[in-house]
C-alpha positions in Angstrom: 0.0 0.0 0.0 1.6 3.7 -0.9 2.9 5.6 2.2 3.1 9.2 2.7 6.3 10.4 4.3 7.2 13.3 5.6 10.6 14.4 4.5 12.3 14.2 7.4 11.3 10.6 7.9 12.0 10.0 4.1 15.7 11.2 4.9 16.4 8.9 7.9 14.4 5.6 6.5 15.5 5.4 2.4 18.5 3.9 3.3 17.0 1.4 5.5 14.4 0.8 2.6 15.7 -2.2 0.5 12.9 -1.8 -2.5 10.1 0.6 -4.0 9.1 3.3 -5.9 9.4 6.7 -4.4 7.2 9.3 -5.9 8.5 13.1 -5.1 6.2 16.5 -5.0 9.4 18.4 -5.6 13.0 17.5 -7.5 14.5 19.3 -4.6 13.6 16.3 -2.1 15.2 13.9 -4.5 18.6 11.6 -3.6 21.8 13.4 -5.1 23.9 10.6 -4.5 22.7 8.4 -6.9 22.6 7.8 -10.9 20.3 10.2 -12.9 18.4 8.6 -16.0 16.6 11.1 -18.4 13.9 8.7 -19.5 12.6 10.6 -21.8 15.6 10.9 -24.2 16.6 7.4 -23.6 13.0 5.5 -24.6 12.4 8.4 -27.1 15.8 7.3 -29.0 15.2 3.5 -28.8 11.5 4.1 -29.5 12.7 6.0 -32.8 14.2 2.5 -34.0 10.9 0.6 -33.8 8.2 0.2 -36.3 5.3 2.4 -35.0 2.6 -0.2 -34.5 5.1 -2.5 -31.9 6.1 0.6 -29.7 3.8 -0.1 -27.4 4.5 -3.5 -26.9 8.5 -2.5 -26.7 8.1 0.2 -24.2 7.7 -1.4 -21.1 11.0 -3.7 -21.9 12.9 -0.5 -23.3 12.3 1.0 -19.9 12.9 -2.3 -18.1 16.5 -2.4 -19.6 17.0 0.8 -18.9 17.1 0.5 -15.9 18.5 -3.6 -14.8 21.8 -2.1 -15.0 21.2 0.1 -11.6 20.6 -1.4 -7.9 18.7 2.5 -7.0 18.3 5.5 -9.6 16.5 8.5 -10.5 14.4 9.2 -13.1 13.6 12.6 -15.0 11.1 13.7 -17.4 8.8 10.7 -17.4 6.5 12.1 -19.1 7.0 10.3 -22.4 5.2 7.3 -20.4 1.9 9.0 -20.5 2.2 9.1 -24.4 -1.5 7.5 -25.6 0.0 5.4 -28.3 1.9 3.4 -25.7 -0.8 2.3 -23.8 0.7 2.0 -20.5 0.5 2.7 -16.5 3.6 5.0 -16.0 3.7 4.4 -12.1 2.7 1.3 -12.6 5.3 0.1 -15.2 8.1 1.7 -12.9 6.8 -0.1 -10.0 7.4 -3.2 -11.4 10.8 -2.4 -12.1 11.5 -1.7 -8.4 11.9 -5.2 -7.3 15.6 -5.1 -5.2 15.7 -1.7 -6.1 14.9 1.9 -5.5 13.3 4.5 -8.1 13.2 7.9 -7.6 11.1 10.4 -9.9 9.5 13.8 -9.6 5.6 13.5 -10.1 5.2 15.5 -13.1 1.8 16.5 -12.6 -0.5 17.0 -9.3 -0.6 14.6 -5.6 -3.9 15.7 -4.4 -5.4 13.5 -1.5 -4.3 9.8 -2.4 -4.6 10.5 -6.0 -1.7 11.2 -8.5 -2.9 13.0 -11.7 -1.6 14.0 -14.9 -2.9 16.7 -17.3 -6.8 17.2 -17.0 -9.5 15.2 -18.1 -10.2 15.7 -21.9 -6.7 15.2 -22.8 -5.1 12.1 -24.2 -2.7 12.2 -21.6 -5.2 12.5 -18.8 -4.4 10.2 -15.6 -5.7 9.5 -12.3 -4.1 6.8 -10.3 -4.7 6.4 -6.4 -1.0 5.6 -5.3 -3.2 3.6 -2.3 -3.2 0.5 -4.9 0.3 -0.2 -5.1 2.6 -1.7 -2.7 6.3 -0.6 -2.0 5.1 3.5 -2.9 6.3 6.2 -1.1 5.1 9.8 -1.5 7.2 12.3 -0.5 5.4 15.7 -0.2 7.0 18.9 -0.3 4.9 21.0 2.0 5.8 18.6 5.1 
């Protein structure tokens, strides 16, 4: 089940934490001692290789090797994850990666309550995902 932390807590706990998806309000919160993926360029390059109509069956493994070769990392501009044509559960997909291991990202859209949202509804990209459902989820807000 997702966990709010406060950041305080956050700061004495993530080293004890051996697994999970941590899910930051602000970049400023975010571990500087650890590798820095820009997954935006780095699935948007291998994407670019692939025949359109398998993209979104590629994604998730694009992402997945991405990632295998670090034990915890941080990931920036996600937002290439909420593109329509791939079909996919950004937090989700990450979370599934974070088995032995520790992913950082900044939220790019809203935490409000237990829900995580992305754009507004209407637009392709549109997301709501109660971070409640998935297990090993940490929230760190920025106003505590």
């Amino acid at each position: 089940m997702g966990t709010v932390l406060k950041r305080n807590d956050f700061k004495k706990q993530y080293s004890v934490i051996k697994q999970g998806m941590f899910i930051f309000e602000k970049e400023k919160h975010i571990p500087k001692d650890q590798p820095i993926i820009n997954i935006g360029k780095e699935i948007s390059s291998a994407l670019m290789k692939i025949e359109a109509g398998q993209r979104k069956d590629r994604a998730p493994d694009i992402l997945r090797e991405i990632v295998d070769e670090y034990k915890d990392v941080t990931l920036e501009h996600i937002e290439v994850l909420f593109t329509p044509s791939l079909k996919i559960d950004p937090a989700a997909c990450i979370l599934k990666l974070c088995r032995n291991r520790k992913i950082c990202y900044v939220w790019p859209g809203e935490i409000k309550g237990e829900q995580l949202f992305y754009e507004q509804p209407g637009n392709p990209e549109y997301y709501a995902q109660n971070y409640r459902a998935f297990i090993d989820t940490y929230i760190i807000l920025g106003g505590m």
